[in-house]
N, CA, C and O of each residue as an XYZ file, in Angstrom:
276
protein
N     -28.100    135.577     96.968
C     -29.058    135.473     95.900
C     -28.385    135.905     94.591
O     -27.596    136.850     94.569
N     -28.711    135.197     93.504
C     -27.585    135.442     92.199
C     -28.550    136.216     91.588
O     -29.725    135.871     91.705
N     -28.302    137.061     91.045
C     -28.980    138.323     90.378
C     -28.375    137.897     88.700
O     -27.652    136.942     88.418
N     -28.952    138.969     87.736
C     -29.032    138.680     86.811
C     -27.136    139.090     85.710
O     -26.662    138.529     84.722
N     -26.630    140.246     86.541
C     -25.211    140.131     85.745
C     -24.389    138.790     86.335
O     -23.689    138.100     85.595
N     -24.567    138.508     87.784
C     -23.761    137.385     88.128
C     -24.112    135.985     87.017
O     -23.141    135.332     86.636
N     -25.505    135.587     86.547
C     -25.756    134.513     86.019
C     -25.198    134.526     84.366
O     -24.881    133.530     83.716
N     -25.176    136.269     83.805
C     -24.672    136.705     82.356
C     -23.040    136.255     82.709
O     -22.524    135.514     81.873
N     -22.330    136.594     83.710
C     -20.965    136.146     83.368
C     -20.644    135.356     83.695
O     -19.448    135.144     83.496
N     -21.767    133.893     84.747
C     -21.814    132.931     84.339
C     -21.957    132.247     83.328
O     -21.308    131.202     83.291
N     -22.880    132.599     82.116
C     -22.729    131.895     81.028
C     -21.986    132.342     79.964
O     -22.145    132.000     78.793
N     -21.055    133.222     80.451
C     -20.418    133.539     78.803
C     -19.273    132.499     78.826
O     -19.096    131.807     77.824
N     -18.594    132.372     79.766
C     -17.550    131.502     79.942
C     -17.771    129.604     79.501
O     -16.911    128.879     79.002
N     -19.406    129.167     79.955
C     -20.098    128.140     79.753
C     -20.349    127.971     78.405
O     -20.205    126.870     77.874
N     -20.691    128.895     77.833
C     -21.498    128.594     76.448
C     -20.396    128.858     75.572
O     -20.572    128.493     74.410
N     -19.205    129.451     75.869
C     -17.737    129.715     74.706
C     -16.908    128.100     75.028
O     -15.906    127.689     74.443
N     -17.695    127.379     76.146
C     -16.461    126.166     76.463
C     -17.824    125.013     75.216
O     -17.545    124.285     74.263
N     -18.600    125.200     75.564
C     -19.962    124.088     75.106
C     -19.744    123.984     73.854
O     -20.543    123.145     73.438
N     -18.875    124.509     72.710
C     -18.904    124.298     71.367
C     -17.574    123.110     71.563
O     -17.623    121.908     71.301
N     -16.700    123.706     71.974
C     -15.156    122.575     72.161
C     -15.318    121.315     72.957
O     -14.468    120.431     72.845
N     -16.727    121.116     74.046
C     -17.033    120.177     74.620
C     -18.055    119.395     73.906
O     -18.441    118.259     74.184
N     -18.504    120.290     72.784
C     -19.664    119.042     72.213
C     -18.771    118.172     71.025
O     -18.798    117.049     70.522
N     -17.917    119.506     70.905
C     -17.169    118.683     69.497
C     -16.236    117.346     70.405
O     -16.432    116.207     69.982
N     -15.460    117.478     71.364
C     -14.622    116.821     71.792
C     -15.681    115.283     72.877
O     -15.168    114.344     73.486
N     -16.821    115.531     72.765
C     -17.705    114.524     73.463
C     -18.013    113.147     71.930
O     -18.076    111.918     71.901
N     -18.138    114.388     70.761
C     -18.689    113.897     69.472
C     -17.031    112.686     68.850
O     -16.840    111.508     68.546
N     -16.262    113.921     68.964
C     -14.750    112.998     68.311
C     -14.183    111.865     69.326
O     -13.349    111.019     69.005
N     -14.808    112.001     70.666
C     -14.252    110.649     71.621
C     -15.295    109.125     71.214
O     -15.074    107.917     71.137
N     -16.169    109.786     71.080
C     -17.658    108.093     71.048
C     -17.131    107.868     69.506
O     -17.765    106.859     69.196
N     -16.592    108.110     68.725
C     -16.677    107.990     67.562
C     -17.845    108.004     66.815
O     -17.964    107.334     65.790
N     -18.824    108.812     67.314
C     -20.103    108.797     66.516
C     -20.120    109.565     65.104
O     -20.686    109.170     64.085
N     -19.316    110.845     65.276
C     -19.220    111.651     64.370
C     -18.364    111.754     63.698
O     -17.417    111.285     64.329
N     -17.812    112.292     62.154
C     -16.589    112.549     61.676
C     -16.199    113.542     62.298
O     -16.790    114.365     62.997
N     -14.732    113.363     61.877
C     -14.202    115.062     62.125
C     -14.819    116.405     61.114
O     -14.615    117.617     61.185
N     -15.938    115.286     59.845
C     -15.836    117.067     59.216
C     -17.537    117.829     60.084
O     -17.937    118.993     60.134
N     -18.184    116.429     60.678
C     -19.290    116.512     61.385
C     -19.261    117.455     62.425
O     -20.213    118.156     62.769
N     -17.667    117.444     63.116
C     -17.541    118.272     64.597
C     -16.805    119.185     64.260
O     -16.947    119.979     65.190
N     -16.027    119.676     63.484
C     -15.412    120.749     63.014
C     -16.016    122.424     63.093
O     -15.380    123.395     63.502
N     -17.212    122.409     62.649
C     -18.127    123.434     62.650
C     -18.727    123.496     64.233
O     -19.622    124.331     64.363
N     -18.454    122.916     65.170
C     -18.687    122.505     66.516
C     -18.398    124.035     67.173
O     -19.060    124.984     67.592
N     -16.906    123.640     66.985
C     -15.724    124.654     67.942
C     -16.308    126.222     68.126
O     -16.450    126.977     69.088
N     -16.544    126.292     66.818
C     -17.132    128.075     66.787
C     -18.098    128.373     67.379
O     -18.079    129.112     68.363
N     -19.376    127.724     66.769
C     -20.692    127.975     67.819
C     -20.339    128.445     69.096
O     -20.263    129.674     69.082
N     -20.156    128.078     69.912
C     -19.753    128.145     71.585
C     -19.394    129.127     71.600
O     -19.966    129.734     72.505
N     -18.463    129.948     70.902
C     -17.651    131.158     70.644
C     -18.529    132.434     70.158
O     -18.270    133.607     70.430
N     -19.491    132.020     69.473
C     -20.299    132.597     68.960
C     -21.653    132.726     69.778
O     -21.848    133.905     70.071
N     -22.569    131.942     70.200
C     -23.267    132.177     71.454
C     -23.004    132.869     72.154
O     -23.523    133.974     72.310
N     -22.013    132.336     72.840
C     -21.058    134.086     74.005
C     -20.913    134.822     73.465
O     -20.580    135.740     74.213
N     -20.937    135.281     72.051
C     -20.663    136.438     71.630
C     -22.104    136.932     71.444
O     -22.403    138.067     71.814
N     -23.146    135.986     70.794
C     -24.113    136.459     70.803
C     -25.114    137.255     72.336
O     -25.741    138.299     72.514
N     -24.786    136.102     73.114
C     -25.107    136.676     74.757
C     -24.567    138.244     74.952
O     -25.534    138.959     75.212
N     -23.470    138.903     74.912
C     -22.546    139.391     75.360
C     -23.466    140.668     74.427
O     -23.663    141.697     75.072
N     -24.019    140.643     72.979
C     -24.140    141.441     72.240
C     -25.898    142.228     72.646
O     -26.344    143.374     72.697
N     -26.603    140.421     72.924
C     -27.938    140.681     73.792
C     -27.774    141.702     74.854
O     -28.382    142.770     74.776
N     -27.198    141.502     75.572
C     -26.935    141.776     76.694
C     -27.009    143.245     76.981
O     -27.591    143.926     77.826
N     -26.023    143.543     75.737
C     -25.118    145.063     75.696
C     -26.118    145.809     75.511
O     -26.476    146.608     76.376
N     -26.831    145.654     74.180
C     -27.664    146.191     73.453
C     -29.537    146.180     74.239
O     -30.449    147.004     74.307
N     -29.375    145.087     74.586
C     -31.368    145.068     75.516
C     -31.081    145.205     76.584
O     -31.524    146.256     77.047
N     -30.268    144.360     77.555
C     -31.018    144.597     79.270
C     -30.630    146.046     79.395
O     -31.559    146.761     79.772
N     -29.457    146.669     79.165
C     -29.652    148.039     80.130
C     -29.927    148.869     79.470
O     -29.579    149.899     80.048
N     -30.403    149.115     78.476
C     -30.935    150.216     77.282
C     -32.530    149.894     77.595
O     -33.409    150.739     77.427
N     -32.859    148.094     78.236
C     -33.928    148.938     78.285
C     -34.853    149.249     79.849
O     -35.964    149.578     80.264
N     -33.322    148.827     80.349
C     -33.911    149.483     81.577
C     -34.232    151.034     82.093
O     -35.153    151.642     82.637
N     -32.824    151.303     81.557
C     -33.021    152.891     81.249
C     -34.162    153.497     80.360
O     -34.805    154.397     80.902
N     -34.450    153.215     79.324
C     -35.668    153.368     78.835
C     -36.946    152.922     79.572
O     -37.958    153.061     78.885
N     -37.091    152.553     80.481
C     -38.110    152.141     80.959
C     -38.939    150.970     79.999
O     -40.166    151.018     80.087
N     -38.606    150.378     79.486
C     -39.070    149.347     78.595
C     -39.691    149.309     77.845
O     -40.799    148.779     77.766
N     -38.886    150.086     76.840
C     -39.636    150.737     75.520
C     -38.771    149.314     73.996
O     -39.232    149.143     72.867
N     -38.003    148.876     74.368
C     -37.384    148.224     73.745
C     -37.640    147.049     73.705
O     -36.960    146.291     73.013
């Protein structure tokens, strides 16, 4: 049964690849420019960072707190 840190370090790795895969899905169809997918790359990088920061800061602060947070 996957519990909830197994599914967090499932997606940090997913959501840091999803910025370089949307840009590189966008620059293959030729739908987009390059200055369209450029700003792509980071997001992904940034989500996981954002996850990683959720993470740190709410689930176990407020578990320990008993869910005051």
């Amino acid at each position: 049964m996957l519990e909830r840190p197994d599914v967090v370090l499932t997606l940090i790795p997913l959501l840091a690849v999803s910025g370089l895969a949307t840009r590189m899905l966008i620059v293959m169809t030729g739908i987009g420019t390059s200055l369209l997918a450029a700003p792509l790359a980071p997001v992904g990088y940034g989500a996981a960072l954002a996850l990683v920061f959720l993470e740190l800061l709410a689930w176990p602060a407020a578990e320990r707190l008993g869910g005051f947070l």
